[in-house]
C-alpha positions in Angstrom: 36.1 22.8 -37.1 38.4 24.5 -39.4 42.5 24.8 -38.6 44.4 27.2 -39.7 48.1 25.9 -39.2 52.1 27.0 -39.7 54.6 24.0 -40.8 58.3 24.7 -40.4 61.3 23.3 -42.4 64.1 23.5 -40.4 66.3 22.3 -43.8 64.7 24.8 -45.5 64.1 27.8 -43.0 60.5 28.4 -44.4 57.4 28.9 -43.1 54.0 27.0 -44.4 50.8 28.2 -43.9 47.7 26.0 -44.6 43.8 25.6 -43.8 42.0 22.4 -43.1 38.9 21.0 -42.5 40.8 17.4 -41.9 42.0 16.2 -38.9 45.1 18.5 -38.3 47.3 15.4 -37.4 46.1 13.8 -41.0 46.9 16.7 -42.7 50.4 17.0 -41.9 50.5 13.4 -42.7 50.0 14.5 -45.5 52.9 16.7 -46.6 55.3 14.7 -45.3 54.3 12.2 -47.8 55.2 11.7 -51.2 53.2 14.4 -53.3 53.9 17.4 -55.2 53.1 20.8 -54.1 55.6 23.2 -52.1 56.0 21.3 -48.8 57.7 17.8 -51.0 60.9 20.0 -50.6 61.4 18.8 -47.3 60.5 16.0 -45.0 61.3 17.5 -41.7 57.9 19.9 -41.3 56.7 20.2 -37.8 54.1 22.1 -36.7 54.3 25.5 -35.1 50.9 26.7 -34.5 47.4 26.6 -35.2 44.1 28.0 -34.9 40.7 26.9 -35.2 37.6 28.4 -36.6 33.7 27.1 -37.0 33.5 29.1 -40.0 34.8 28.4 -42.9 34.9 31.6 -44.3 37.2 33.3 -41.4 40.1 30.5 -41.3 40.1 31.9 -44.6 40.3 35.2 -44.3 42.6 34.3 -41.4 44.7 32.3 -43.8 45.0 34.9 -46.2 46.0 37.1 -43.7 49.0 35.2 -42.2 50.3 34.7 -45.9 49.7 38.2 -46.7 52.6 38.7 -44.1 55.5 37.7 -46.4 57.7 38.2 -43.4 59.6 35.5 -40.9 59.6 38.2 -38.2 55.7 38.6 -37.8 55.3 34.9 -38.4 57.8 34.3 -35.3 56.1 36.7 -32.9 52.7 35.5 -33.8 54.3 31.8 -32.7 56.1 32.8 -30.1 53.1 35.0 -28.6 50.3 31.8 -28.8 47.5 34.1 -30.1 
């Protein structure tokens, strides 16, 4: 299975979205580590929401999508919907 996922930064007030073929729980494990990349900014990121997919190819397209979005508000009322 493949996941799909939002992270939110409450110090930051942004929005991460990722795709994984990991264990989702791993994952986040993960960014709230020490690494580099756009989620070291923070240490508070909780997930928000997720998806899964058996094929690779749509939680990528699905991915893409989501990011493609570039706005809080759709991000917000796809969380707050559960779709």
């Amino acid at each position: 299975m493949i996941s799909v996922y939002i992270l939110y930064s409450t110090i930051l007030d942004r929005f991460y979205t990722g795709c994984t073929g990991d264990v989702l729980d791993q994952r986040i494990k993960k960014h709230l580590s020490d690494h580099n990349g756009f989620t070291s900014r923070a240490k508070d990121w909780a997930l928000v929401y997720h998806e899964t997919f058996e094929d690779k190819t749509l939680a990528l397209k699905r991915e893409k999508e989501i990011k493609g979005w570039k706005s809080q508000k759709r991000i917000r009322k796809l969380i707050g919907s559960g779709e």
